[in-house]
DRENKOL-198651 format. One record per residue (C-alpha): x, y, z. Coordinates in Angstrom, 3 decimals, padded with zeros to 6 digits, always signed. Example, Ala and Ser with C-alpha at 12.3 -4.5 7.8 and 13.67 -1.06 7.14 Angstrom:
2
> +012.300;-004.500;+007.800 .
> +013.670;-001.060;+007.140 .
//
This chain:
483
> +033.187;-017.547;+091.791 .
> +031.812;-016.889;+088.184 .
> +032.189;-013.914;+087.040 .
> +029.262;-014.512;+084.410 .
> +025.778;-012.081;+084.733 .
> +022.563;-014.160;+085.280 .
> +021.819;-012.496;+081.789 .
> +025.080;-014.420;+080.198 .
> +023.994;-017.537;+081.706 .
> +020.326;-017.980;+080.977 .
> +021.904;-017.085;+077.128 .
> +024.343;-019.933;+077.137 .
> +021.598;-022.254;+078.650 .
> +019.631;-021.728;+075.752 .
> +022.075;-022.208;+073.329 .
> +022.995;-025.889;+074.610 .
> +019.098;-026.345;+073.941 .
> +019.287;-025.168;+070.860 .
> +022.052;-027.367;+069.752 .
> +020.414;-030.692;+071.276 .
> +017.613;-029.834;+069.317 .
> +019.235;-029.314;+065.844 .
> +020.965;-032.443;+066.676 .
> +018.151;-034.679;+067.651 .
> +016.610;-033.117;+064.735 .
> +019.677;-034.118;+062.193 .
> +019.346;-037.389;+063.566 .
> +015.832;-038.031;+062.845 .
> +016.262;-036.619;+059.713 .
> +019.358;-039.392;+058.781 .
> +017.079;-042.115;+060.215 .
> +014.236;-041.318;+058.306 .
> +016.124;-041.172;+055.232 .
> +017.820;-044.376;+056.407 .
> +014.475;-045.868;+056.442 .
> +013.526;-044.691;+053.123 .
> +016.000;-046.238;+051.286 .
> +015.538;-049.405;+052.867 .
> +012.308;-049.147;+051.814 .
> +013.430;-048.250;+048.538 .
> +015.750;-051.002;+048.600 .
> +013.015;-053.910;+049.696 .
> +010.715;-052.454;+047.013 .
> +013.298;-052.391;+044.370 .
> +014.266;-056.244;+045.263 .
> +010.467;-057.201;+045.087 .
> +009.651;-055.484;+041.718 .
> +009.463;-057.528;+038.746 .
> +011.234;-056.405;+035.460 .
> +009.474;-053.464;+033.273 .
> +010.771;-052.339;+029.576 .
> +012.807;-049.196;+030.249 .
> +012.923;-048.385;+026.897 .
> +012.103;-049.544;+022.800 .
> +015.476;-049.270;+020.576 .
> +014.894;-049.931;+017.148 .
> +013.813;-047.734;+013.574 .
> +010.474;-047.939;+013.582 .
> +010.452;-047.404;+009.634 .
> +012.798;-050.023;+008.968 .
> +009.804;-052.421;+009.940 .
> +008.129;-051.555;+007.586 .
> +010.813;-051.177;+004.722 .
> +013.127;-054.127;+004.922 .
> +012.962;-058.095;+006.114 .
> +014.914;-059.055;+009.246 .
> +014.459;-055.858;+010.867 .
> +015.479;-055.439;+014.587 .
> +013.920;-054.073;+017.595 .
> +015.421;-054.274;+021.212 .
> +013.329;-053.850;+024.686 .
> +015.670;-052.480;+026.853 .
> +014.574;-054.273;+030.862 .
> +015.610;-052.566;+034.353 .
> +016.958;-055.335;+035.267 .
> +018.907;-058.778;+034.221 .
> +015.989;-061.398;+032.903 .
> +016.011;-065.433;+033.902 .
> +016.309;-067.637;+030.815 .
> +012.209;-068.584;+030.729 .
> +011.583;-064.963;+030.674 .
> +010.490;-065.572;+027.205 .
> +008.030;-068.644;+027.639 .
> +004.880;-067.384;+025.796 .
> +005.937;-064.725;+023.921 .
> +003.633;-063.581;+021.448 .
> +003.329;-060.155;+019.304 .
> -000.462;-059.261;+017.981 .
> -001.207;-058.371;+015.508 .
> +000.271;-061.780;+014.468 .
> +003.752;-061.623;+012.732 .
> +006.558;-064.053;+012.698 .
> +009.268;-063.523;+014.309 .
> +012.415;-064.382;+016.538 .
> +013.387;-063.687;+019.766 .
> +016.498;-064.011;+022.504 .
> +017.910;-062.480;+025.463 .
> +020.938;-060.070;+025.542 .
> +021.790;-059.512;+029.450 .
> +018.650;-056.776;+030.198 .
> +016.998;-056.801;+027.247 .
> +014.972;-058.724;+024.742 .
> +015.976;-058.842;+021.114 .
> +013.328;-059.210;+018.338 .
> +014.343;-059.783;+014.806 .
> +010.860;-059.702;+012.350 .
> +011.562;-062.423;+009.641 .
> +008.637;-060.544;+007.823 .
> +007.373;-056.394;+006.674 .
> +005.169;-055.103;+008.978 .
> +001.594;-053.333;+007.881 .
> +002.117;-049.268;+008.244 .
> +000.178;-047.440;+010.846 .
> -000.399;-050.569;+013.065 .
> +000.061;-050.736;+016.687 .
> +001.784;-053.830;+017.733 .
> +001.656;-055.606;+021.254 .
> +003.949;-057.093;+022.641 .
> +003.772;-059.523;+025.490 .
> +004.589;-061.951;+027.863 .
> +003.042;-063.546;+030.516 .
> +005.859;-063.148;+033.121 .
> +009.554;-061.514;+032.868 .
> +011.627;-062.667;+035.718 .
> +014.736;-061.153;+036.972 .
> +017.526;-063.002;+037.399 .
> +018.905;-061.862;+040.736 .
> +015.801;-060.790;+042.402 .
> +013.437;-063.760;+041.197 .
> +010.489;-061.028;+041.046 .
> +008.244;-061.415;+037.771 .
> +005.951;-058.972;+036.400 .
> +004.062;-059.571;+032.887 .
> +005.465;-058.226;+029.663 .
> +003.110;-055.917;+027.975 .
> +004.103;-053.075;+025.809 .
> +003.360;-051.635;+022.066 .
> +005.287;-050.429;+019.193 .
> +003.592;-048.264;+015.979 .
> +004.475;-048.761;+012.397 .
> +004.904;-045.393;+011.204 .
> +002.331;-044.616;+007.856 .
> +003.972;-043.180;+005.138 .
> +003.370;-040.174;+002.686 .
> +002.410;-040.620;-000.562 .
> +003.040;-038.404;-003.796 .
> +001.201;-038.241;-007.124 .
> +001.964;-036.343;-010.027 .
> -001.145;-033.993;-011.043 .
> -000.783;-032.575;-015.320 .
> -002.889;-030.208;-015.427 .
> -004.145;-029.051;-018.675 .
> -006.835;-026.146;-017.814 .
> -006.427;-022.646;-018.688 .
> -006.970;-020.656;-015.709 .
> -009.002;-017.419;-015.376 .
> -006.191;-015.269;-015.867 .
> -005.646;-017.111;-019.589 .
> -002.339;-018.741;-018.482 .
> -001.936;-022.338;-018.302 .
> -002.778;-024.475;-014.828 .
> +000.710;-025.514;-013.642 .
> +001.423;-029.133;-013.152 .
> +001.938;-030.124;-009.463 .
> +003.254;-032.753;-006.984 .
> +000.896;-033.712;-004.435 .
> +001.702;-035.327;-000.721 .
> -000.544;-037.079;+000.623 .
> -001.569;-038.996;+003.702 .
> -001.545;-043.018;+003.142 .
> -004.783;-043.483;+005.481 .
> -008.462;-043.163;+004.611 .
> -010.547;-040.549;+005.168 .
> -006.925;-037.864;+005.074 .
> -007.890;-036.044;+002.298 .
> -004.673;-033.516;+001.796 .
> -003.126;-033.044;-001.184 .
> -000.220;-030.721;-000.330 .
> +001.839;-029.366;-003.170 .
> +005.443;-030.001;-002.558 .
> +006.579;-028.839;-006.723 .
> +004.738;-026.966;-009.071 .
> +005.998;-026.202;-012.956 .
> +004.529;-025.219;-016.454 .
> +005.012;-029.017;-017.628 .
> +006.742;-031.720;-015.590 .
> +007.628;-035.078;-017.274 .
> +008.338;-036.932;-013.825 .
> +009.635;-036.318;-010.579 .
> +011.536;-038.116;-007.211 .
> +011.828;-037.818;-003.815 .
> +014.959;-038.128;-001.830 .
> +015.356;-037.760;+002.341 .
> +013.447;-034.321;+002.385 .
> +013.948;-033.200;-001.465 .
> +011.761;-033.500;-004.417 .
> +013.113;-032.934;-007.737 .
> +010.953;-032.636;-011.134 .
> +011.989;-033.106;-014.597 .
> +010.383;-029.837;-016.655 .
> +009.759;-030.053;-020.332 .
> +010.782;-026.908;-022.250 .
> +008.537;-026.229;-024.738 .
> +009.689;-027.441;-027.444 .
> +009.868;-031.449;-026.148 .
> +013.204;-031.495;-027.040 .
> +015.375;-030.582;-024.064 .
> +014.648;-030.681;-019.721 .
> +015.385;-029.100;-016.186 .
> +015.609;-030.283;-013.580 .
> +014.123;-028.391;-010.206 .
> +014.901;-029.026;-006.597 .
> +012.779;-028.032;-003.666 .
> +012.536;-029.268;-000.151 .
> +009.356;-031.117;+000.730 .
> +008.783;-028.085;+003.396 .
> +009.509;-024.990;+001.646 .
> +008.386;-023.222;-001.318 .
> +011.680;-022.332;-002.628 .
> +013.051;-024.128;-005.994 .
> +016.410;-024.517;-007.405 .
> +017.680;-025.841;-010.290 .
> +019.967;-028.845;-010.521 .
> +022.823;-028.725;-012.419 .
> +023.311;-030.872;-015.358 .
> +026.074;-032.050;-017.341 .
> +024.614;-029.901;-020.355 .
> +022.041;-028.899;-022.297 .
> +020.109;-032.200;-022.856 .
> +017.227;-034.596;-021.923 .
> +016.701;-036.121;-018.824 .
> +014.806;-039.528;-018.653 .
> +014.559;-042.206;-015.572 .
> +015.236;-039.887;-012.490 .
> +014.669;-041.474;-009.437 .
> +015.808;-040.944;-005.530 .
> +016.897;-042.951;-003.114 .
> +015.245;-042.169;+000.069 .
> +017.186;-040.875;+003.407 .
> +020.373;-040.952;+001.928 .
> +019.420;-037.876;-000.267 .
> +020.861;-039.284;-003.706 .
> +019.348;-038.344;-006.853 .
> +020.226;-040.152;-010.046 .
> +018.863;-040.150;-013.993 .
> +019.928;-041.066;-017.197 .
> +021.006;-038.105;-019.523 .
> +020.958;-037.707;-023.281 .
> +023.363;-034.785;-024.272 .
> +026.613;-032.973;-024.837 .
> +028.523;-031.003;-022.917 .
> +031.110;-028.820;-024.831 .
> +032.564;-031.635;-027.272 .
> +031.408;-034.574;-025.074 .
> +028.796;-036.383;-026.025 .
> +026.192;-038.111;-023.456 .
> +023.998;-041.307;-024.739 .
> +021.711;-042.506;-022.074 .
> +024.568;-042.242;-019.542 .
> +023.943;-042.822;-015.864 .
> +024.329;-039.821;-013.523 .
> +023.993;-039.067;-009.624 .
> +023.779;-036.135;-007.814 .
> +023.993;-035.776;-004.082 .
> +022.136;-033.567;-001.953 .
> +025.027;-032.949;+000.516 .
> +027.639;-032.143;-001.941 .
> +028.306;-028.276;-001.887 .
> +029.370;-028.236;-005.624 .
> +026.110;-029.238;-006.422 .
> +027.364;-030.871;-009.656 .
> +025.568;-034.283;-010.520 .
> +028.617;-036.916;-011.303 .
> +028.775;-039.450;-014.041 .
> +028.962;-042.798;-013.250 .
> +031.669;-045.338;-014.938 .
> +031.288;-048.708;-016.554 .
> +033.840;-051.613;-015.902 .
> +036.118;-050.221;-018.831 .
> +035.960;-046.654;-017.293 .
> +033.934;-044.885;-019.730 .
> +030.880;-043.339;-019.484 .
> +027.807;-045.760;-018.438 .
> +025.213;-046.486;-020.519 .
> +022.190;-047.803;-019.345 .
> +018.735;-049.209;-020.371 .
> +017.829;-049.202;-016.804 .
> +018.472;-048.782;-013.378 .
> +017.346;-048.838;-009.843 .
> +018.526;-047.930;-006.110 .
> +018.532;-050.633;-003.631 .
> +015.784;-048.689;-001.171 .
> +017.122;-047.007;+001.525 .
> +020.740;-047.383;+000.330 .
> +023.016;-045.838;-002.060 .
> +023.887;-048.666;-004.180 .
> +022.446;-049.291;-007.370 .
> +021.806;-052.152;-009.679 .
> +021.936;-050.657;-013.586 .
> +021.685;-052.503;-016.729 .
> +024.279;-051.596;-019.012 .
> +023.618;-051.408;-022.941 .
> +025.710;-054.385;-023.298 .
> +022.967;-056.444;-021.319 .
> +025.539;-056.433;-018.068 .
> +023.642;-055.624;-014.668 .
> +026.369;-054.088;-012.271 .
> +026.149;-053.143;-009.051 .
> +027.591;-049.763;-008.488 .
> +027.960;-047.390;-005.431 .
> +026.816;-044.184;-005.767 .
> +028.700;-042.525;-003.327 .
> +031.646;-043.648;-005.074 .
> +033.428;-045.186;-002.488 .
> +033.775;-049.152;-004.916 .
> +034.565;-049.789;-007.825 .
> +031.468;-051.606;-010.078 .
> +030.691;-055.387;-009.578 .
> +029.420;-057.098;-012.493 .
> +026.078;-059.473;-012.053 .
> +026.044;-061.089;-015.378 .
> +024.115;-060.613;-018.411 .
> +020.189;-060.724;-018.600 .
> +017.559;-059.586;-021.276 .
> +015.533;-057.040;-019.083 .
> +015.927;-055.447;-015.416 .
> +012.105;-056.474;-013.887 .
> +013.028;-054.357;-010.242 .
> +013.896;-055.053;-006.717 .
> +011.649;-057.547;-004.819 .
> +009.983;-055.333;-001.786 .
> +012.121;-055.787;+001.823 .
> +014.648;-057.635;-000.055 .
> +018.317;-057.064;-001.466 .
> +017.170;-059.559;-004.542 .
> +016.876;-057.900;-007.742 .
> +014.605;-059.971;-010.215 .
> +015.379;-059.837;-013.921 .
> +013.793;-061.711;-017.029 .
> +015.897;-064.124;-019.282 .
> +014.843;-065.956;-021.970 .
> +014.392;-069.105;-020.287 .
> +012.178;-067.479;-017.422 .
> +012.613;-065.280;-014.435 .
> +016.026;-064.778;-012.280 .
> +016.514;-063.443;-009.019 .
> +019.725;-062.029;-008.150 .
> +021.029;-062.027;-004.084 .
> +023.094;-059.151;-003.865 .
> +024.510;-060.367;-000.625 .
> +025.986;-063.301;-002.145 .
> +025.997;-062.702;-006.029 .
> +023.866;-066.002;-006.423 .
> +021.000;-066.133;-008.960 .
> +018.147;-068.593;-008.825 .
> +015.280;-069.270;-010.954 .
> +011.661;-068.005;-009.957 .
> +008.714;-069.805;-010.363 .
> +005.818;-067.471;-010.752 .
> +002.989;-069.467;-011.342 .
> +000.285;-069.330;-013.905 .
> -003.097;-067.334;-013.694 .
> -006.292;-068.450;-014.433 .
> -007.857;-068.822;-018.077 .
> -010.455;-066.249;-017.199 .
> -007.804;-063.803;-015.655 .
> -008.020;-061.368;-018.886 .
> -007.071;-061.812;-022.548 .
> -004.067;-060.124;-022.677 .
> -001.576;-060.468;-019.663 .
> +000.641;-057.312;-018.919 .
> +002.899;-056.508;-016.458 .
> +004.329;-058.330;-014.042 .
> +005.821;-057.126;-010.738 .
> +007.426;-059.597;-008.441 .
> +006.192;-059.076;-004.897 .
> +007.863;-061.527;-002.359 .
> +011.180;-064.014;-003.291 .
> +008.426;-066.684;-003.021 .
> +008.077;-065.705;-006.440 .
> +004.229;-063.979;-005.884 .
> +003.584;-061.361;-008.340 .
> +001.113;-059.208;-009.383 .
> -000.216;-059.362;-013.076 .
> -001.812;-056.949;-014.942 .
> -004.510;-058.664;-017.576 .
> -007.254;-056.462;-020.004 .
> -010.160;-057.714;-022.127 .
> -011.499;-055.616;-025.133 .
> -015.244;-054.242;-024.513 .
> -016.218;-054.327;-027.937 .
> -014.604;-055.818;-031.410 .
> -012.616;-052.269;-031.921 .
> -009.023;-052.768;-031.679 .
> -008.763;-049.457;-030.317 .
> -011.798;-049.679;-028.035 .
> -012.958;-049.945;-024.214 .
> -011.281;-052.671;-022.037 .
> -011.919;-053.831;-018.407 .
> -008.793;-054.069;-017.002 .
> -008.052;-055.904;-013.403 .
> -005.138;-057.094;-011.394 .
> -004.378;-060.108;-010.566 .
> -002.106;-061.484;-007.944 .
> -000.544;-064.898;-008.995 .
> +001.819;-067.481;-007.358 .
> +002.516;-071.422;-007.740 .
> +000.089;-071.834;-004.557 .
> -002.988;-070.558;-006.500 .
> -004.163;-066.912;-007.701 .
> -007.062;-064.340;-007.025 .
> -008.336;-060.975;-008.486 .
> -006.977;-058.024;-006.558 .
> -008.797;-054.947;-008.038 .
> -010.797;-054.648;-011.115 .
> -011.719;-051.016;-012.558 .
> -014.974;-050.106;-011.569 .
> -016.480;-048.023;-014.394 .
> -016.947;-049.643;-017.665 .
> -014.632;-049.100;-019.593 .
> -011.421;-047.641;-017.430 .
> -008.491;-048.954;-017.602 .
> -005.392;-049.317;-015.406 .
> -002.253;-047.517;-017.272 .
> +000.083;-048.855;-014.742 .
> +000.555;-050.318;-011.249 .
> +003.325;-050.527;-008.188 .
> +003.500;-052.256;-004.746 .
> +004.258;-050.484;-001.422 .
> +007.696;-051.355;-000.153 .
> +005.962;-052.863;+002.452 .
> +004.426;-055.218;-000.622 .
> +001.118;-054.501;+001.703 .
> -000.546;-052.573;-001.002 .
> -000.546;-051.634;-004.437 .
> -000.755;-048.445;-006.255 .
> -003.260;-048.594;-008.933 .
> -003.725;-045.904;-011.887 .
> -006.609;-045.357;-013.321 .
> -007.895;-043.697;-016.283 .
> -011.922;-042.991;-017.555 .
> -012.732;-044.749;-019.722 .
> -012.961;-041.028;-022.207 .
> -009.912;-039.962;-020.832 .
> -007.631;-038.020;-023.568 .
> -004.281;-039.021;-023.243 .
> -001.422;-036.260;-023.090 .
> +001.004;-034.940;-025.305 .
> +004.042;-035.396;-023.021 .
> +006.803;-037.112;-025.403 .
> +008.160;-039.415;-022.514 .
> +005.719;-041.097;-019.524 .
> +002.674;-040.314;-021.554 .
> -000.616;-040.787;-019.275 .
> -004.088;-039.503;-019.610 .
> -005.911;-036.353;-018.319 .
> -007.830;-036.829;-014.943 .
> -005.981;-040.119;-013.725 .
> -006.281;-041.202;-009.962 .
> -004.647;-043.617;-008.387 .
> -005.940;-046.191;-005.572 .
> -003.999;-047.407;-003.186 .
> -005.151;-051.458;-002.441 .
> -004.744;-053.682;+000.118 .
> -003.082;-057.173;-001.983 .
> -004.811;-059.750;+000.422 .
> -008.193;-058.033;+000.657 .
> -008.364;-056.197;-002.672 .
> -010.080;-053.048;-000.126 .
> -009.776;-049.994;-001.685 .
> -008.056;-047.852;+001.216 .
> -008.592;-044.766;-000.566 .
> -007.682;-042.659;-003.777 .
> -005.424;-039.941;-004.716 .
> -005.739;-037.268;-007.787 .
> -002.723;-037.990;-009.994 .
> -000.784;-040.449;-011.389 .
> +003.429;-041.359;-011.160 .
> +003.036;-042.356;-007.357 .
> +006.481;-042.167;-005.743 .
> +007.133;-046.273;-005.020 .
> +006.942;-046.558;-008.831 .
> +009.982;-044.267;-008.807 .
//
């Protein structure tokens, strides 16, 4: 007989209940979430491929040839997957499969601030044999710009206007001018990853600074130079943060002729180094240039000798033969181009081979004096600067214009708008999608800086090379690709 109370067993009763019930309800709970993931599961077998992600420097696109983007897929892709491929705007390029993804390699610069689509008309995976198109977009990134503004006004307060650096935006209709650097009277300037530095004059003319600031910041900081001296050809070399110039000087009883120094951002000392010539001594240059976006340079020695040297120290110089002058480094490329006396050379500084250029020939009515020339592409297409006199007076008005020539034919690229102006210098976007254009009135009073003279009130216009558009115009001259 159970000793249990009616109470006890009407308890226990429910209890048993209550424990069918949480289990029928743990039950439905696994076979619902059974049938989820089966769902999951059939869904996930029927889904075509989608990009799961773009890998790639956007900026290198736009900076170098053969640069590489990869479009990372959820899933492994079927050989055809790239039947139909195409990329608008239209660009050449190449294209392969790496497992999930698909490898693009653009055999040509891309334009800055463009959106590029990319697409296919089906992806197909490789296990699942689901397809779903290909369409997706990378943007070219647009670049800043800098100008150098001398400024020769007095200001209200009787003191001289300062000369400034100006950023600005390369699209139209972006009027800032930001002011990264501002000094009494700066001779030239570079930037380098997020550093400007400017070359002061003292007043006098016969001896420079050099100033440091970060493109973001207001604060300034001089550079430290072998001695007390002049500083001439300063230029940067991008990301890597690597300044380097050639110095005139002495430094205790050492004396410094045009020698080649660099000085690097990152190094704590903040001492700029000298750079060494093949016999160990000091180098002497007549020019120089960093390969953009690296740390290597290409100098020509006194001697005539172009070397290529690493800045960071790390090899010892290579020599690249003798040639008469050091013309610059052909946009996207590691080819350096350099004038002999039988013509034009370009250098590969992967291999250490040198070819001959052909540049072509302008037209007779191009201009009456031809200028400089500044190899664009290793086709050998250059821009040309030509200027005819205005009037009889050797000294008088010109109209000058650009021109931009090659073996296939040549056309007129810009042409000064106001009688009379004329176009002190010019440089091409490393992109080699525009040009930068100086201009100066045709009244303009030219400066009494002793080294990169220009003239007061000079703007420069940035041009598009196939279209000759005008994109739009900065205040300033010196733009930073000229650097």
């Amino acid at each position: 007989m159970s000793s249990e109370t009616p109470v006890e067993k009407t308890s226990k009763r429910g209890q048993r209940r209550d424990l069918r019930r949480y289990r029928n309800t743990v039950l439905a709970l696994i076979l619902g979430l059974s049938l989820t993931a089966a769902a999951l599961t059939t869904v996930s077998a029927i889904r075509g491929p989608h990009v799961r992600e773009t890998i790639g420097d956007l900026t290198s696109l736009v900076q170098r040839d053969g640069a590489r983007l990869s479009l990372r897929v959820d899933q492994p892709l079927t050989d055809d997957s790239l039947e139909g491929l195409t990329i608008t705007p239209s660009v050449p390029f190449d294209a392969s499969l790496n497992v999930n993804s698909i490898d693009l390699r653009f055999t040509a610069l891309l334009d800055y601030g463009t959106e590029y689509r990319i697409s296919a008309p089906r992806l197909t995976g490789l296990y699942t044999g689901a397809d779903a198109p290909l369409d997706t977009t990378v943007t070219t990134p647009s670049p800043d710009v800098y100008t150098l503004v001398r400024d020769s006004r007095i200001g209200a307060d009787g003191q001289d206007t300062p000369d400034s650096v100006l950023r600005h935006r390369l699209s139209a209709g972006d009027a800032r001018n930001d002011v990264v650097i501002s000094a009494p009277r700066i001779q030239e300037y570079a930037i380098a990853s997020k550093f400007v530095a400017a070359v002061i004059l003292a007043d006098s003319d016969t001896s420079t600074t050099v100033e440091l600031a970060e493109l973001d910041s207001t604060n300034t900081y001089p550079m430290s130079l072998p001695g007390a001296g002049s500083v001439r050809q300063l230029r940067g070399s991008g990301a890597s943060g690597f300044f380097g110039f050639s110095f005139t000087g002495a430094s205790g009883s050492q004396a410094f002729t045009s020698t080649l120094f660099v000085y690097d951002t990152r190094d704590v000392s903040g001492v700029a180094r000298e750079i060494t010539g093949l016999d160990g001594n000091p180098l002497q240059v007549i020019d120089w240039r960093f390969i953009p976006g690296t740390t290597t340079i290409v100098a020509h020695s006194f001697d005539g000798t172009f070397l290529l040297i690493d800045a960071a120290g790390d090899r010892a110089p290579a020599p690249l033969g003798r040639h008469s002058e050091l013309l610059g480094i052909i946009p996207g490329t590691t080819t350096v181009a350099a004038l002999d006396p039988d013509g034009v050379a370009a250098i590969d500084l992967t291999t250490g081979e040198t070819a001959a250029l052909s540049l072509g020939e302008a037209p007779a009515d191009a201009g009456t004096y031809p200028g400089r020339q500044v190899i664009i592409d290793p086709s050998g297409a250059n821009l040309q600067l030509f200027s005819t006199p205005l009037t009889s007076d050797p000294g008088g008005p010109v109209e000058s214009s650009l021109w931009r020539v090659s073996t296939g034919g040549s056309q007129k690229v810009f042409t000064t708008a106001a009688p009379g102006s004329r176009i002190r210098d010019f440089c091409v976007s490393p992109n080699r999608q525009y040009a930068a254009v100086e201009v100066a009135s045709a009244d303009a009073i030219i400066d009494d800086y002793p080294a990169l003279g220009g003239y007061e009130g000079m703007t420069t216009s940035i041009v598009d090379i196939d279209s000759g558009a005008v994109l739009t115009s900065f205040y300033g001259f010196l733009p930073d690709w000229c650097r």
